[in-house]
N, C-alpha and C positions, 0 to 999 in steps of 0.2 A: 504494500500500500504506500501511496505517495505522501508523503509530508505535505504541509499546508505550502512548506515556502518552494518546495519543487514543484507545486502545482500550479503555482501564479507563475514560474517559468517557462512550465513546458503547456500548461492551458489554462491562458486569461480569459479567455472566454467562458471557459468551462467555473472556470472561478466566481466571476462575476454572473454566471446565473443561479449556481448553486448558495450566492451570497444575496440574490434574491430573490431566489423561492425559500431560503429561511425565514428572510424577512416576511413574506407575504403570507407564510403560516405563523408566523409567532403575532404579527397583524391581525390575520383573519377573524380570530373571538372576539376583540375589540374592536371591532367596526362593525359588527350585528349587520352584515348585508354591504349594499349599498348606498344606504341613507345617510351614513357617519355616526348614528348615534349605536349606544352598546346592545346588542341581541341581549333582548330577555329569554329568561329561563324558567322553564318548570321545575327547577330544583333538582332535577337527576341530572343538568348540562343537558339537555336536548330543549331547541328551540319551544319555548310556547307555541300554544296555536295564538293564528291571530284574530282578533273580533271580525265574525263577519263583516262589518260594513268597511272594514280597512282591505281584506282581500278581495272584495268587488269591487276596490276602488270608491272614488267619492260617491256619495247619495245627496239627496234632498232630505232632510227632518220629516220623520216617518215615512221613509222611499220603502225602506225593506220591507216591511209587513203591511204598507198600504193602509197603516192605520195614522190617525190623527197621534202624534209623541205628548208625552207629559214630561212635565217640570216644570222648575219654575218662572223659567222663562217665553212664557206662551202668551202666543197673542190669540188673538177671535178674530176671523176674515170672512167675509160670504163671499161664497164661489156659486158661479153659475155658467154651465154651459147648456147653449141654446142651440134646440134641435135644427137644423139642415131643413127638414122635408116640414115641420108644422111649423109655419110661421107664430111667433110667441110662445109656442112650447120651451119646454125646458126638461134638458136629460136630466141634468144635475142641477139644485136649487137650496143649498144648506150653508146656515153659520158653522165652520168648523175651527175649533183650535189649532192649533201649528205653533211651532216655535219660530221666536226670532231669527230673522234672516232669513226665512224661507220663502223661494223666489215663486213667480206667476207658474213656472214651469213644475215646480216640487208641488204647490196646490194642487193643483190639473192633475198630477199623479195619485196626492190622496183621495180622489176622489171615486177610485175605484174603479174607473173607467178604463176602458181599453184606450190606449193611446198610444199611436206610433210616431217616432222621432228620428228624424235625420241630421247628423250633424252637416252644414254648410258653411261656408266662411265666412260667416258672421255668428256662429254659436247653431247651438239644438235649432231645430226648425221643426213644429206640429205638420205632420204628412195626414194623417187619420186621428178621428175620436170616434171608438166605437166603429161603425161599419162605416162609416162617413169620411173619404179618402178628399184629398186637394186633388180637383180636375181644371186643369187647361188653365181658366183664369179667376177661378173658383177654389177657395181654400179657407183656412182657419185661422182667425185672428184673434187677438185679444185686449180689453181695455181695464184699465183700475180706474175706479172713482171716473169715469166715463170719457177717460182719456189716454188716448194709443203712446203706448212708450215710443221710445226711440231706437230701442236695443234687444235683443233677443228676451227670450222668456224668460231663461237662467239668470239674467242679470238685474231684472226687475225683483226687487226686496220688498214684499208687501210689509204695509205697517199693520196696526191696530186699528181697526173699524175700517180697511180697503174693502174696497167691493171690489173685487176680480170676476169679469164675464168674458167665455170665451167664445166665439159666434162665426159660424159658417156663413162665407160673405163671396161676394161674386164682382172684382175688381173690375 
């Protein structure tokens, strides 16, 4: 076997990667991934699991189980989404709780509705609500307190007492 200092002689290469992949293992446990912060533990050394809502990536406040979330940070919103085919009907027509920060786009999801979403270069974009898809120049918008945002649906942050309606419209 080659001593340390015959081996920076005859293979610096070999050197210099054997010098770090030490490092990159004696590294590896303190850096929990690559997020930079330290991997938790279940206490035997093997990773925790992680909270649902972190391994499907972000959600909206009550996304996962499509229910209204509690705490204490909850506001009261009324959502309503308005039928396509009966003029003045309404699918959806309810005051629901939510928590703060949760966008026009995380409502529409509590609500239980079927709703399909596309992202485009401007954010999420509503394709369908229910059996009700965007044709030709025909699709689905949304207003708070009875006025069209500017900005995608994800970015719009309802407050306390917003009236969010979302309505099949024909541009």
């Amino acid at each position: 076997m080659l001593k340390a200092s015959e081996m920076k002689k005859r293979c610096p290469r070999a050197m210099a990667w054997a010098l770090l992949l030490a490092l990159a293992l004696t590294a590896a446990p303190l850096l929990g991934g690559c997020s930079g912060e330290p991997a938790s533990t279940d206490g035997s050394g093997a990773p925790a699991a992680q909270p649902a809502e972190q391994a499907a990536g972000p959600q909206e406040p009550g996304e996962a189980d499509g229910s209204a979330v509690t705490g204490a940070d909850k506001i009261t919103v009324s959502v309503e989404v308005m039928s396509a085919t009966d003029e003045g009907a309404a699918l959806y027509s309810e005051e629901m709780a939510v928590d703060q920060g949760t966008s026009a786009l995380g409502a529409l999801k509590i609500t239980g509705l079927q709703v399909s979403v596309e992202e485009s270069d401007y954010g999420p974009f509503v394709t369908a609500i229910g059996s009700t898809a965007n044709e030709g120049s025909s699709g689905w918008t949304y207003t708070v307190n009875g006025e069209s945002p500017t900005v995608a649906a994800d970015q719009t942050e309802l407050q306390a007492g917003d009236k969010l309606v979302w309505e099949y419209v024909t541009f």
